[in-house]
C-alpha positions in Angstrom: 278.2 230.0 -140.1 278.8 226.5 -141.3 281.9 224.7 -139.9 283.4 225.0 -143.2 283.2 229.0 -142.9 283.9 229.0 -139.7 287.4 227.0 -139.8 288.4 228.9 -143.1 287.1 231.8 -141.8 289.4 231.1 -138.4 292.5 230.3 -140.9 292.6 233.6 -143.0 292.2 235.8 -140.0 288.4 236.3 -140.8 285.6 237.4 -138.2 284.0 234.0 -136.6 281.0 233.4 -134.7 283.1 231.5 -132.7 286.1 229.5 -133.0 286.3 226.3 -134.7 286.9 223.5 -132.1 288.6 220.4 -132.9 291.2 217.8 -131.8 293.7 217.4 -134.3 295.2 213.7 -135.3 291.0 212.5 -134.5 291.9 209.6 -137.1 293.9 208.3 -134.2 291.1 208.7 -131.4 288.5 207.2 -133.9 290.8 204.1 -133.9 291.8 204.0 -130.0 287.6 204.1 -129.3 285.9 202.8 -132.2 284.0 200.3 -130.2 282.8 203.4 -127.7 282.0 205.3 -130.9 280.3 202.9 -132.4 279.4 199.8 -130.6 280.5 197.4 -132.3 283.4 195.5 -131.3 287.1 197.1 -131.0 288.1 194.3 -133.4 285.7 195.4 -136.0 288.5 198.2 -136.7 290.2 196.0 -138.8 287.4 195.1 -140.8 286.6 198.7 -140.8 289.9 199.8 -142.3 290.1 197.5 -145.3 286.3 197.1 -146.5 283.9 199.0 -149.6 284.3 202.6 -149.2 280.4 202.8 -148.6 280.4 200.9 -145.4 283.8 202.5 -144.6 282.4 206.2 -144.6 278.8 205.0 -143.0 280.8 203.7 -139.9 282.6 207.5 -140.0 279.6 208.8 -140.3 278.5 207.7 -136.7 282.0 208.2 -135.5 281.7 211.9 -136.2 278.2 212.1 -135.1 279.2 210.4 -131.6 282.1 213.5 -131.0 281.9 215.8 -133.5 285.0 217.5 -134.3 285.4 220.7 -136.9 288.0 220.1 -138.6 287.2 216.3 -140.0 290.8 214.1 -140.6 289.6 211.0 -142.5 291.3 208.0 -142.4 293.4 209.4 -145.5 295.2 206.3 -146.8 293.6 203.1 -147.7 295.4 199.6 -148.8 295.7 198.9 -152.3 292.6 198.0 -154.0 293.9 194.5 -154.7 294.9 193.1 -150.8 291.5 194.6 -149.7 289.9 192.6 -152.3 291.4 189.1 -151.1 291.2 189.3 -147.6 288.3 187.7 -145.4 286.9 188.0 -142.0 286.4 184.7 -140.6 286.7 183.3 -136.7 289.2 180.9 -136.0 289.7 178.6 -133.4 287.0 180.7 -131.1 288.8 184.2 -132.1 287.5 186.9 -135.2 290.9 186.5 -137.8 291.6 187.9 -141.0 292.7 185.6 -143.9 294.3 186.4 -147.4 293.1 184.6 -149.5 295.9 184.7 -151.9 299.0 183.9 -149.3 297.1 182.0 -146.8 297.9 184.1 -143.8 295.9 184.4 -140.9 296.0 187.4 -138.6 293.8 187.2 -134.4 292.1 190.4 -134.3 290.8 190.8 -130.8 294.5 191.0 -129.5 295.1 193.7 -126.9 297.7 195.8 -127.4 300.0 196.7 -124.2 299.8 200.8 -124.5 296.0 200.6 -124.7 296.0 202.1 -128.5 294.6 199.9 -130.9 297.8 199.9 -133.0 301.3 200.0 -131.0 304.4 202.0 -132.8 308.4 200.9 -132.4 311.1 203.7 -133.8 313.5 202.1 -136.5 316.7 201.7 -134.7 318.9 200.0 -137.6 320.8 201.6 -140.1 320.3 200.7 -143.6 321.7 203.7 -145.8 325.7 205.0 -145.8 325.9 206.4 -149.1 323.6 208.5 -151.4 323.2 205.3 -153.8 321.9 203.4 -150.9 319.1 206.6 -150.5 318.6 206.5 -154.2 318.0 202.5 -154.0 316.1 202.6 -151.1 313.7 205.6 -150.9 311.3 204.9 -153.9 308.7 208.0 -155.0 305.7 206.6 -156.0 304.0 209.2 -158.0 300.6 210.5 -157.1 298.7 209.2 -159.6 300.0 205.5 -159.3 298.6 205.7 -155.2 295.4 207.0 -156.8 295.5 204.1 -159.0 296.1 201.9 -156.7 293.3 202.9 -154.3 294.7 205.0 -151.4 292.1 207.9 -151.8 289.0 205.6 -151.4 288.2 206.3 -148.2 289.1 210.0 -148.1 287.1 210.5 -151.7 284.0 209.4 -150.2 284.7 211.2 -146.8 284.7 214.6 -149.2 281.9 213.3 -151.3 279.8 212.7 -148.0 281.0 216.0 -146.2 282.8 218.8 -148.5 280.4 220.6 -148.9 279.3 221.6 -145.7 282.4 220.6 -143.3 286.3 221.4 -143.3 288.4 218.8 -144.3 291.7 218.2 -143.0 292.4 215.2 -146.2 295.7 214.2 -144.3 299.3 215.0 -143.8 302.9 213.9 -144.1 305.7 213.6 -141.5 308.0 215.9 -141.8 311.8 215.1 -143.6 314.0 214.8 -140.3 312.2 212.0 -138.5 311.4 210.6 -141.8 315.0 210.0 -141.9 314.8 207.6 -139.1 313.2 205.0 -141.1 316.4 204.6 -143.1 319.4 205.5 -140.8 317.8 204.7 -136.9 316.3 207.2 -134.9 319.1 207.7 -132.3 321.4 207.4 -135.3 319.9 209.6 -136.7 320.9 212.9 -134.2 324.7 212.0 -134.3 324.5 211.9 -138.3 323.4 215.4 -138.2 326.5 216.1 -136.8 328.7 213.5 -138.3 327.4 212.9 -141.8 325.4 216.2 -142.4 325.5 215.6 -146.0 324.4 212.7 -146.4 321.5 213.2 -144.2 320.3 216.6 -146.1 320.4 214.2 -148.8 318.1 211.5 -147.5 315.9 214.8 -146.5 315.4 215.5 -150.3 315.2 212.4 -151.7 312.2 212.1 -148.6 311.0 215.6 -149.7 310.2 214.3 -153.1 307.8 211.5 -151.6 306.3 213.8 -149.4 305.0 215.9 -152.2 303.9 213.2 -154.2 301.7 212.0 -151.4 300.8 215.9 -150.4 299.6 216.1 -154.7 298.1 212.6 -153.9 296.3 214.0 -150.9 294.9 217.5 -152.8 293.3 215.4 -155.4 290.6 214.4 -153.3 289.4 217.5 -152.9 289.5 218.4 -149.4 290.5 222.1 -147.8 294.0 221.6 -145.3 297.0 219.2 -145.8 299.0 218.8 -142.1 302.8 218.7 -142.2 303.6 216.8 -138.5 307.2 217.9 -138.2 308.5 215.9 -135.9 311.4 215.8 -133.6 312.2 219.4 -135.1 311.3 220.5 -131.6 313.3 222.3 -129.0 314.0 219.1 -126.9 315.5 216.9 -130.0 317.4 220.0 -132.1 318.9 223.4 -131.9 317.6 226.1 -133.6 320.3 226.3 -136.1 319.5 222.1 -137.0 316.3 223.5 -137.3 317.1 225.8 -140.0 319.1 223.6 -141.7 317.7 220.2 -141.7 313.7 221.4 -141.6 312.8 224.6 -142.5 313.6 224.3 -146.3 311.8 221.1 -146.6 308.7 222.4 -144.9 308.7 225.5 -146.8 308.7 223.4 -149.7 305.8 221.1 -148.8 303.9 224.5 -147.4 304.5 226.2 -151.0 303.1 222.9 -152.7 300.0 222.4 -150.9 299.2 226.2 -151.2 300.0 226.0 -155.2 297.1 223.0 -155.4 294.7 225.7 -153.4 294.8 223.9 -150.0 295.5 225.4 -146.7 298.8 223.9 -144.7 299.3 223.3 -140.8 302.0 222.5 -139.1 301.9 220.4 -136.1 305.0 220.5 -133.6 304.7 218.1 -130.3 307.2 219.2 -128.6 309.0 222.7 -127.6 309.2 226.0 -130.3 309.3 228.6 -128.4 313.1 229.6 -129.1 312.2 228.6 -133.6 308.9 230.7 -134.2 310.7 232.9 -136.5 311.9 230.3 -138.8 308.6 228.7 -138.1 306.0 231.6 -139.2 308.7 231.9 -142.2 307.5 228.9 -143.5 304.1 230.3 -144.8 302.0 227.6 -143.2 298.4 229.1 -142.5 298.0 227.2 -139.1 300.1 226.1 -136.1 299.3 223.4 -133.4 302.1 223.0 -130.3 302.6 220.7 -127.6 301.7 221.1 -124.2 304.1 222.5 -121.7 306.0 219.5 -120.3 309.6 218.0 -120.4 311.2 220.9 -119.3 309.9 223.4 -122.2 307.1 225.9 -121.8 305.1 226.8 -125.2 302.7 229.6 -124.0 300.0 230.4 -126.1 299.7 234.2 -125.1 303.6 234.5 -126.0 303.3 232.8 -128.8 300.1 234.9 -129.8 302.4 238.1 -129.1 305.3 237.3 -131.2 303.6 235.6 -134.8 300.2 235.4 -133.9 299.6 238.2 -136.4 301.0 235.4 -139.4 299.5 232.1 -138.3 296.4 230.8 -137.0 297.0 229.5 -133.3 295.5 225.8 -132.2 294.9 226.2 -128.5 297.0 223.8 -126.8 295.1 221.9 -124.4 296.8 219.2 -122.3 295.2 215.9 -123.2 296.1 214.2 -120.2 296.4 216.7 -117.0 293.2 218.6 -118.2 291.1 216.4 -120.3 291.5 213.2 -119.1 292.4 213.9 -115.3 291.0 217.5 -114.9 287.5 218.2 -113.7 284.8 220.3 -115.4 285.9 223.3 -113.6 289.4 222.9 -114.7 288.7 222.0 -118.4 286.3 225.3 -118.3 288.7 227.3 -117.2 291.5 226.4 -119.5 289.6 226.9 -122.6 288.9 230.2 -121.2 292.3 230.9 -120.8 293.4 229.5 -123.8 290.4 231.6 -125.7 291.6 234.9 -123.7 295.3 234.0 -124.8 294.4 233.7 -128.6 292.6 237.0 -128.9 295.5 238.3 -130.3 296.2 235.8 -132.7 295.3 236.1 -136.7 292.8 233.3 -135.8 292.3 230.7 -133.6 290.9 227.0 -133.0 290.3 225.5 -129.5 292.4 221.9 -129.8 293.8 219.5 -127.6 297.7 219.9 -127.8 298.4 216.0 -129.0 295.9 213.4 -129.5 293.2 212.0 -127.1 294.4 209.7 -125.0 292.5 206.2 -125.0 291.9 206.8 -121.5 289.3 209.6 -122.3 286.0 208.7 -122.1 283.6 209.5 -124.8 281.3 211.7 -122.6 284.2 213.9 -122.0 285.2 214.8 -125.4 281.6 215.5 -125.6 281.8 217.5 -122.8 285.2 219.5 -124.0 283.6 219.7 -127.6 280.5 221.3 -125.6 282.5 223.6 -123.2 284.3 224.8 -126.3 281.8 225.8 -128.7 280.0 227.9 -125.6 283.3 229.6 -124.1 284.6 230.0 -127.6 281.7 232.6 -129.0 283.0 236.2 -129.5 286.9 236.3 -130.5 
């Protein structure tokens, strides 16, 4: 089988060869190690990320080659076709800087970041909406076709040009409604106005909704196979079940029931715990689920999961990133995936996966090796 058969295959419950073997959100490792992947200077990311969607996709190219994941996740947004066109690479002052050309600002590139990742992240802790005409000012739908226009599928139409035919495309995702939310109201706001103001915050969930399937129709136009929906903080250790029902599953089921109706499979990612909202989950309709690792206090167990809607979604293995990947030795990587492969028999289908992304600790040979380890310990479910 081609990886293409083999990860459709895996997602409608199909006999496999083997299982598909992947690490979902590999955009992000591709990022964290692109000098490792590639050898050319970790800086050279930036360039990477805004220039000609030739060079862009030759660059992914040897990326993929380098660690070769089967189920490929572009880098699915660009920048407008207009600030990529007036920026410039030039050193300044002894360091590699981009310069607009148009507003004269100049951006140091070989900066290290303090987490290690080659782009650090801060939660939105200000509230900027109170009333439903503050959501209506603020959260503005940009309609599919005006990204398209603007250029955001360059990089991810030539990735599908390059690949389609033979390799599964993951074209990119959204964030789910909830945490969305954050953006506008704060994040720790955010979990006493689901008490407080539950209106207005269902609100702000459809207003989001509406952008979220614009960028979903935005997404499917490229062609492609899977759209992901990364739910976040819909997880046991941030809401209850009945939150859960109320301020996500609607929203998701909507998103699932759009990417299906534009022929594309949906997954739905969840890092953290589920194991008390797989009901509500499988309900949804997605046609693939990836859960956390067992930490913080929650369990999510692959074998129970397997048990109680394996039979309705494709299972991703859940592979701890950092306790078996990155710290664990062959032997303990080795026998994971075996028990992880064992666990998943009884699943509709399954894909071997890290639970949450590659950490920027990991070196390149041992992706290889887990990629490798996989495919062998994989054959036969």
């Amino acid at each position: 089988m081609i990886n293409k058969q083999r990860v459709y295959a895996a997602l409608e419950g199909n006999a496999v060869d083997r299982c598909p073997v992947t690490s979902l959100y590999n955009f992000l490792y591709q990022q964290d190690h692109f000098s490792e992947l590639t050898g050319l200077p970790q800086w050279w990311l930036q360039q990477w990320l805004i220039e000609s969607p030739e060079a862009h996709v030759n660059v992914y190219a040897a990326m993929q080659a380098a660690a070769p994941f089967e189920l490929l996740q572009p880098q699915h947004s660009a920048p407008s076709r207009a600030w990529r066109g007036r920026q410039e690479f030039v050193e300044r002052d002894g360091h590699p800087c981009r310069h607009d050309q148009e507003t004269g600002e100049w951006v140091r590139l070989d900066q290290v970041t303090d987490s290690g990742h080659a782009s650090d992240y801060h939660a939105n802790e200000t509230r900027n909406v109170f009333t439903r005409a503050d959501i209506d000012a603020r959260v503005i739908v940009t309609p599919a076709a005006a990204q398209i226009a603007d250029g955001a599928n360059d990089y991810l139409d030539t990735v599908v040009r390059r690949f389609g035919h033979e390799e599964f495309i993951l074209s990119g995702g959204v964030i789910g409604t909830l945490y969305s939310c954050h953006w506008h109201v704060g994040l720790t706001n955010l979990f006493s106005l689901l008490i407080e103001e539950p209106a207005l915050i269902a609100y702000l969930c459809e207003r989001l909704l509406e952008q979220n399937l614009e960028t979903i129709r935005r997404l499917a136009a490229a062609g492609g196979d899977a759209i992901y929906i990364d739910d976040a903080t819909a997880t046991s250790d941030m809401i209850s079940p009945a939150m859960y029902k109320r301020f996500c599953q609607p929203y998701v089921t909507a998103m699932v029931n759009e990417i299906h109706r534009l022929g594309h499979k949906a997954i739905l990612i969840y890092f953290g715990g589920v194991m008390d909202r797989l009901e509500p989950i499988a309900a949804t309709g997605a046609d693939g689920l990836l859960y956390e690792a067992s930490m913080k206090g929650y369990v999510n167990d692959t074998a129970e999961i397997a048990y109680r809607i394996g039979d309705r979604m494709t299972l991703f293995s859940n592979i701890d990133p950092v306790v078996v990947l990155q710290d664990g030795t062959d032997a303990d990587l080795e026998a994971e995936i075996r028990r992880q492969v064992e666990a998943g028999r009884a699943a509709r289908g399954f894909i071997i996966s890290t639970a949450s992304p590659i950490t920027p600790a990991t070196p390149l040979a041992r992706v290889q090796r887990f990629l490798s380890l996989a495919k062998q310990l994989g054959v036969g479910t």
